[in-house]
C-alpha positions as CSV (number, residue, x, y, z in Angstrom):
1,X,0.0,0.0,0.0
2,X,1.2,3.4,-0.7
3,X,-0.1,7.1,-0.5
4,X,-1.2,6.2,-4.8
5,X,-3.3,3.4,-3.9
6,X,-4.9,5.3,-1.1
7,X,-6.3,7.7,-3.6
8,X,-3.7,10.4,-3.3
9,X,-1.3,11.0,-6.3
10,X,1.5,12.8,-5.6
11,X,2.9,13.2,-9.4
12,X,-0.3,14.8,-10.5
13,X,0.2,17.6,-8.2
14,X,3.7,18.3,-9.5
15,X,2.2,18.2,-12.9
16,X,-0.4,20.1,-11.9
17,X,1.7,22.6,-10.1
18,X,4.0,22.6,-13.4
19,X,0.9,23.2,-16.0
20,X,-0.4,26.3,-14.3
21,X,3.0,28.6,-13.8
22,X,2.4,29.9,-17.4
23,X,-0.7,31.3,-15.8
24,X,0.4,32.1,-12.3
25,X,3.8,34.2,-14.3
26,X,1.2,36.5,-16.1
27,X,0.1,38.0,-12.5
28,X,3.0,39.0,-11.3
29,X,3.7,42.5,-9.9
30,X,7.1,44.2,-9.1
31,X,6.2,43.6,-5.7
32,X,6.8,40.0,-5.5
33,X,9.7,38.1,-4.0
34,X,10.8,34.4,-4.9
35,X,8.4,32.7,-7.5
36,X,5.5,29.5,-7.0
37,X,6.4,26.7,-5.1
38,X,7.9,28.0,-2.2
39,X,6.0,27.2,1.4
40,X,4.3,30.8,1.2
41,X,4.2,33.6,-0.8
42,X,6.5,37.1,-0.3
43,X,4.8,40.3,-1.1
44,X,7.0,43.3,-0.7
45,X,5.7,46.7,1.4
46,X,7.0,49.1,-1.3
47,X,3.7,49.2,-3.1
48,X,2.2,51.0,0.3
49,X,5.5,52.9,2.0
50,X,4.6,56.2,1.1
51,X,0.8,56.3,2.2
52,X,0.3,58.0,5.5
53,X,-1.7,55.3,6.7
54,X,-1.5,52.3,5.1
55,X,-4.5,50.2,6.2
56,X,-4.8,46.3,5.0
57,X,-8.4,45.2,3.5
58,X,-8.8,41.8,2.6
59,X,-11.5,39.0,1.3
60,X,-12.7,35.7,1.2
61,X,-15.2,34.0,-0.4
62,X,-15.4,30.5,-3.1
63,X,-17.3,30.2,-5.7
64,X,-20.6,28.2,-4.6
65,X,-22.6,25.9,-6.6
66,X,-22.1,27.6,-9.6
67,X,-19.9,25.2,-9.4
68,X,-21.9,22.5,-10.5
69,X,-22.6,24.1,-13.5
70,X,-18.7,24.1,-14.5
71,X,-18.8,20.2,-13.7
72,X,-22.6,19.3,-16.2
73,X,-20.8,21.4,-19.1
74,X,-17.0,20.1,-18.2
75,X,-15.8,23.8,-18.5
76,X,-13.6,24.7,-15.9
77,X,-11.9,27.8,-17.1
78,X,-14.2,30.9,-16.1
79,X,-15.5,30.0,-12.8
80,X,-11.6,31.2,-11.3
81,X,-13.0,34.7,-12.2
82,X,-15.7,34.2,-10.0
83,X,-14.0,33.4,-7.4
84,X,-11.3,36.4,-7.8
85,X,-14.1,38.9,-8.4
86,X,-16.0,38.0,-5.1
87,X,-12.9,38.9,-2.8
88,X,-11.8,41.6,-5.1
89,X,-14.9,43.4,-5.3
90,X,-15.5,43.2,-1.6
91,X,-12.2,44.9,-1.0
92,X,-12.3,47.7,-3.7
93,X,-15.7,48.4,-1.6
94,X,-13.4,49.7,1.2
95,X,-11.8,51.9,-1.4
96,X,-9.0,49.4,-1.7
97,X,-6.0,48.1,-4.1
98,X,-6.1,44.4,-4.4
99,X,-2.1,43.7,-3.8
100,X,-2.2,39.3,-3.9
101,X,-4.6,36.3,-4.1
102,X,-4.1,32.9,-3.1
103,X,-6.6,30.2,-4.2
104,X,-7.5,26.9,-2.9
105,X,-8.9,24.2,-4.5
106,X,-10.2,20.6,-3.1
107,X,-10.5,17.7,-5.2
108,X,-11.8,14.2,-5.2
109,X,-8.8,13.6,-7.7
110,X,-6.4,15.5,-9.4
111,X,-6.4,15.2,-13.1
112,X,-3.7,18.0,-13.4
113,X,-5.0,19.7,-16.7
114,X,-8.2,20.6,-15.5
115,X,-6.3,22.2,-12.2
116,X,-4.8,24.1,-14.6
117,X,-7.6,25.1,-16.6
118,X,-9.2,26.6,-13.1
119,X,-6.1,28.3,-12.1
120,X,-5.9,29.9,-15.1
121,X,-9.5,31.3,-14.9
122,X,-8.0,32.3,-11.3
123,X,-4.8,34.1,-13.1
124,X,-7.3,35.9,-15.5
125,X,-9.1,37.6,-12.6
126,X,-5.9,38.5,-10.6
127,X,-4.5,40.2,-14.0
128,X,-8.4,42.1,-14.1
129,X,-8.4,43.3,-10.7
130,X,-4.4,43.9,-10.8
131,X,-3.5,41.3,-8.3
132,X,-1.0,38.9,-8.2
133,X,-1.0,35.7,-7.6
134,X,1.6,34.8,-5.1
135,X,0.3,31.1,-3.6
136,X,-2.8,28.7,-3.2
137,X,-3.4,25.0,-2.4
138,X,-4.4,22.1,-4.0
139,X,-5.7,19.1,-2.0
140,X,-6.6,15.8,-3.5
141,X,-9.4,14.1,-1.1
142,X,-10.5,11.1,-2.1
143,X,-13.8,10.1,-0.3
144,X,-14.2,13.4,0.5
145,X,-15.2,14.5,-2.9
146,X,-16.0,12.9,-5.6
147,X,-13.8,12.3,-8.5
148,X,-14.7,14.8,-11.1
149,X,-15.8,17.3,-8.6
150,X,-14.0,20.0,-6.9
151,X,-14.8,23.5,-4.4
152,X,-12.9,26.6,-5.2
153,X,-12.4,29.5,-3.1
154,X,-9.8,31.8,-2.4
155,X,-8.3,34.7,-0.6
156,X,-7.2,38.4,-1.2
157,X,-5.3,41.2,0.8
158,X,-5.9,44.6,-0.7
159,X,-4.5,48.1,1.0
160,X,-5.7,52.0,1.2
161,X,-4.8,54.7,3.0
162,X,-6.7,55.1,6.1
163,X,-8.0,58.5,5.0
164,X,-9.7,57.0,1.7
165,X,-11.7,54.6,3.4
166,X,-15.3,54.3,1.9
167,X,-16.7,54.3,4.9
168,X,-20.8,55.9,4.4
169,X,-20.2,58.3,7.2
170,X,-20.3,61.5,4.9
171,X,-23.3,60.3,3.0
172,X,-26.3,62.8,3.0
173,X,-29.7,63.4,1.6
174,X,-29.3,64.4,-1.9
175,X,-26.7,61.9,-2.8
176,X,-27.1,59.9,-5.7
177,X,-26.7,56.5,-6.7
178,X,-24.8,55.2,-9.7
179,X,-25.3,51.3,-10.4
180,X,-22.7,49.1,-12.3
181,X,-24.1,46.6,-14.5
182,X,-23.4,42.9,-14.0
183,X,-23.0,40.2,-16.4
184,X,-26.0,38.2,-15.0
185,X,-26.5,36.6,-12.0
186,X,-23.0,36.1,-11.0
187,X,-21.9,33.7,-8.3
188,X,-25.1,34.2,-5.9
189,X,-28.1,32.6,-5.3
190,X,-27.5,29.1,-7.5
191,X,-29.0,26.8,-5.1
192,X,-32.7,28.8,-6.4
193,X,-31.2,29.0,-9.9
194,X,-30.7,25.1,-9.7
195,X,-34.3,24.6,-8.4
196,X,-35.5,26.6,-11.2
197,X,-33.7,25.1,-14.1
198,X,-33.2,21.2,-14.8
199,X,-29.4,20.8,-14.5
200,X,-28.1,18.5,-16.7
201,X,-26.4,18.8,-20.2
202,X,-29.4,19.4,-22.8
203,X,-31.3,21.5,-20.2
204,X,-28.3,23.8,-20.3
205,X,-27.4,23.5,-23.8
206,X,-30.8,24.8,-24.7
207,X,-30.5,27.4,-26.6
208,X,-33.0,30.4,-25.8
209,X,-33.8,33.5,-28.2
210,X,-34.5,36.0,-25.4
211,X,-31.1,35.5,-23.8
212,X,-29.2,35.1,-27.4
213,X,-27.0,32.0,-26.2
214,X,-27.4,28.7,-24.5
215,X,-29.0,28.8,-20.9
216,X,-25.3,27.4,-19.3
217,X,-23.5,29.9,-21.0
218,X,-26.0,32.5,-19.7
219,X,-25.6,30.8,-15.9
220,X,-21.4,30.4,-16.5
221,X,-20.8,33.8,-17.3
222,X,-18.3,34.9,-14.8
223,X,-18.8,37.7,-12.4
224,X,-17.6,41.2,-13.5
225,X,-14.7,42.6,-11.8
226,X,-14.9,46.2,-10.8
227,X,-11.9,47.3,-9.2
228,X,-10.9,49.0,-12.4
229,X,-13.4,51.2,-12.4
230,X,-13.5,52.1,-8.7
231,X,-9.9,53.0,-9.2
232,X,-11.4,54.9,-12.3
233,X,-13.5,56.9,-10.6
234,X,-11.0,57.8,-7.7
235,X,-8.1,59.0,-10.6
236,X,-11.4,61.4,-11.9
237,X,-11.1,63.1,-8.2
238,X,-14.8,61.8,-7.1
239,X,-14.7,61.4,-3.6
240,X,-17.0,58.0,-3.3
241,X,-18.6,58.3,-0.2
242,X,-20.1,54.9,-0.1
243,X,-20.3,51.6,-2.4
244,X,-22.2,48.3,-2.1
245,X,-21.5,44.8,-4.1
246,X,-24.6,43.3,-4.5
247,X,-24.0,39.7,-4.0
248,X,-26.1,37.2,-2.2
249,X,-29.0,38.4,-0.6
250,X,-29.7,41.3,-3.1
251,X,-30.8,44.7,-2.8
252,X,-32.0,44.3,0.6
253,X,-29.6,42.9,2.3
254,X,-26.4,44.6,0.4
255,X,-27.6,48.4,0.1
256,X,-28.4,48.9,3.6
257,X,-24.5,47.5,4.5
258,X,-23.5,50.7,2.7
259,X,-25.0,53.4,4.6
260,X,-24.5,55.5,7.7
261,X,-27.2,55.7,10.2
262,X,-30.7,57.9,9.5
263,X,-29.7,57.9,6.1
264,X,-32.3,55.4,3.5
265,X,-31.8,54.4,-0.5
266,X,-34.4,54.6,-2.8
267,X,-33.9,52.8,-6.2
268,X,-35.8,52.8,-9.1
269,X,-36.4,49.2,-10.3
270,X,-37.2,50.7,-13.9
271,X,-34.1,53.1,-14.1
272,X,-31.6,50.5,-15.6
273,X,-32.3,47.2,-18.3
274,X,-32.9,43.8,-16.2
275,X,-30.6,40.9,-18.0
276,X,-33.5,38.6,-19.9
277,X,-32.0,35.7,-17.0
278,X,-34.1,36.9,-14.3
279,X,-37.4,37.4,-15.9
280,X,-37.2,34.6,-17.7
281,X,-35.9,32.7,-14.3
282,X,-38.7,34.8,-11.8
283,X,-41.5,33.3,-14.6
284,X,-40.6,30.0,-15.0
285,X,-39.7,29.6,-11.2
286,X,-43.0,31.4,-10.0
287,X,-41.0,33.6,-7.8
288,X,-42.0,36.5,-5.8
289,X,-40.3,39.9,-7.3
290,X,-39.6,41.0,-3.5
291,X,-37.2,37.3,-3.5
292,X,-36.2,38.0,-6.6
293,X,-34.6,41.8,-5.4
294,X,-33.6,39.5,-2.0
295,X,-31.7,37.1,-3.8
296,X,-30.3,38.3,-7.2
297,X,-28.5,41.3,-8.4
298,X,-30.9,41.9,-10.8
299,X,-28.7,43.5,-12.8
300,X,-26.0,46.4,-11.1
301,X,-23.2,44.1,-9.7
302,X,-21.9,47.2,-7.6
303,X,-23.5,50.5,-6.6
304,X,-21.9,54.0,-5.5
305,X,-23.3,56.9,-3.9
306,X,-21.7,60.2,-4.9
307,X,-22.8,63.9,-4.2
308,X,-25.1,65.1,-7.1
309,X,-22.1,67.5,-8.7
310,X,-20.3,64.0,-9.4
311,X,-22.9,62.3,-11.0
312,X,-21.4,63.1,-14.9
313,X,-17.9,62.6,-13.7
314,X,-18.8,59.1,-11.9
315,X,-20.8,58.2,-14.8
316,X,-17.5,59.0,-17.3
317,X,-14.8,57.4,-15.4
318,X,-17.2,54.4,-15.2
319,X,-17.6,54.0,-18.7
320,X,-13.8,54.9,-19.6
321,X,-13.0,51.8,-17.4
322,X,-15.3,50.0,-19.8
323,X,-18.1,49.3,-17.8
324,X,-22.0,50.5,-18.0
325,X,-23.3,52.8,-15.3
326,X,-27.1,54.2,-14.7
327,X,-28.6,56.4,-12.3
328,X,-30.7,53.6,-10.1
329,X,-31.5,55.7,-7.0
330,X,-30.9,58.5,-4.4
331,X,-30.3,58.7,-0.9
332,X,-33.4,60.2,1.3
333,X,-33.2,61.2,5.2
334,X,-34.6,58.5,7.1
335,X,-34.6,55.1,9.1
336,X,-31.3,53.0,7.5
337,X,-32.6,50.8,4.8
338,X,-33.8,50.7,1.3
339,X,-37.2,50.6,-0.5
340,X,-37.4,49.8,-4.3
341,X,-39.9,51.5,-5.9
């Protein structure tokens, strides 16, 4: 008997390890020391020396059961995107520079090109959101997963100075909200999405007019990345004064997380196009719209709130950074919370 036999196989995860630093080299920034493979990874404090107060941010989150999307279709490349974009996104909330990931991926059994085909959906969100990849794990677990199945999640330490914290504090009545469009639904509320839909191959190989590809593609599109554009805005001299990522649990539950007390959004449900997913998804499902705003993004995968002279200036730097922004809402004096209307 030997660590093989028991289910484990060592040589895969040098091959593994081998196949994906084409990917992992692509991330790099000036600020890391030594290269993959060490025991951890070295990140150097240049890139924040010069702040007055450089303040650490950082994220975690995994992917979900988008997941078992990735495993009906057998395409593993995307859903490393996902999994970048929800730390990422979280920190560049805070106002935050994403400085390093690390990933981590379980395994029933490592077949060491489809590791690589993950980490390299991992790489490509690090090289959107400017991050570099400096370390992860991969764990083979035999009995613990099964075979051709995996979980992916990861980890991300951002920085800002202390001073541009987005914080809500200085939000007022007046303020407007700008709304970043997502690419669909993201990496939040599949458990619904797979009650809704029948999940295996032709289900999600069915092509549907009103969405203009297949229904898996629709589902697999991987989260947008927005640090780019927060950064964006921030170059344009717009002081943000606070910022939400819608993820799971919606409008209701994300908004509310970005403001200060006495202070209340009001969005406009009509004031931006809904992606064809969710109609479709709210009809076939018979779901309440109030669960459907509670659960889903509907639509704007981030939302600012900027002082009314900002508004054009928001909107520009938004669009420069190649994303699609809309006015969605404004902030009113009143209990902390948010009504759709």
């Amino acid at each position: 008997m030997d660590y093989k036999n028991a289910g484990v196989d060592i040589e895969a995860g040098y091959k593994s390890v081998e196949l994906m630093k084409k990917h992992v080299k692509e991330t790099m920034r000036p600020e890391v020391l030594g290269g993959i493979g060490g025991f951890s990874g070295a990140f150097s404090m240049d890139a924040f020396k010069n702040m007055e107060h450089p303040t650490l941010v950082s994220g975690t989150d995994g992917v979900g059961t988008k997941l078992k999307l990735a495993f009906i279709m057998d395409k593993h490349n995307t859903v490393g995107i996902d999994c970048v974009a929800m730390c990422v996104n979280d920190i560049a909330c805070a106002g935050g520079e994403p400085l390093f990931f690390l990933d981590y991926i379980a395994c029933g059994k490592n077949y060491p090109e489809k590791i690589a085909d993950i980490v390299s959906g991992v790489a490509e969100g690090c090289k959107q959101a400017g991050a570099a990849l400096i370390g992860g794990e991969t764990a083979e677990m035999p009995g613990f997963y099964p075979v051709d199945e995996y979980d992916l999640a990861g980890f991300s330490v951002g920085v800002v100075d202390q001073k541009d914290l987005i914080t809500g504090e200085s939000l007022a009545e007046g303020d407007i909200l700008i709304g970043m469009a997502s690419s669909g639904v993201h990496s939040n509320g599949f458990s619904l999405v797979r009650s809704v839909f029948e999940m295996t191959k032709e289900s999600l190989d069915t092509y549907y007019d009103e969405l203009g590809a297949t229904l898996g593609e629709t589902l697999l599109a991987p989260t947008k990345i927005y640090v780019k554009a927060l950064k964006s805005i921030k170059d344009a001299s717009v002081k943000i004064k606070a910022c939400s990522h819608i993820t799971g649990g919606g409008f209701y539950e994300n908004v509310p997380r970005m403001l200060s007390d006495n202070t209340h959004a009001v969005i406009e449900k009509n004031s931006y196009p809904v992606p064809p997913i969710f109609p479709l998804m709210q009809k076939k499902g018979e779901i309440e719209e109030k669960m459907m705003y509670n659960t889903f993004n509907m639509g704007i995968g981030m939302v600012v709130a900027v002082s009314a002279d900002d508004v054009d200036k928001t909107m520009e730097a938004i669009r420069a950074a190649g994303e699609a922004p809309y006015v969605i809402g404004k902030i009113t004096a009143g209990e902390k919370g948010v009504t759709l209307v």
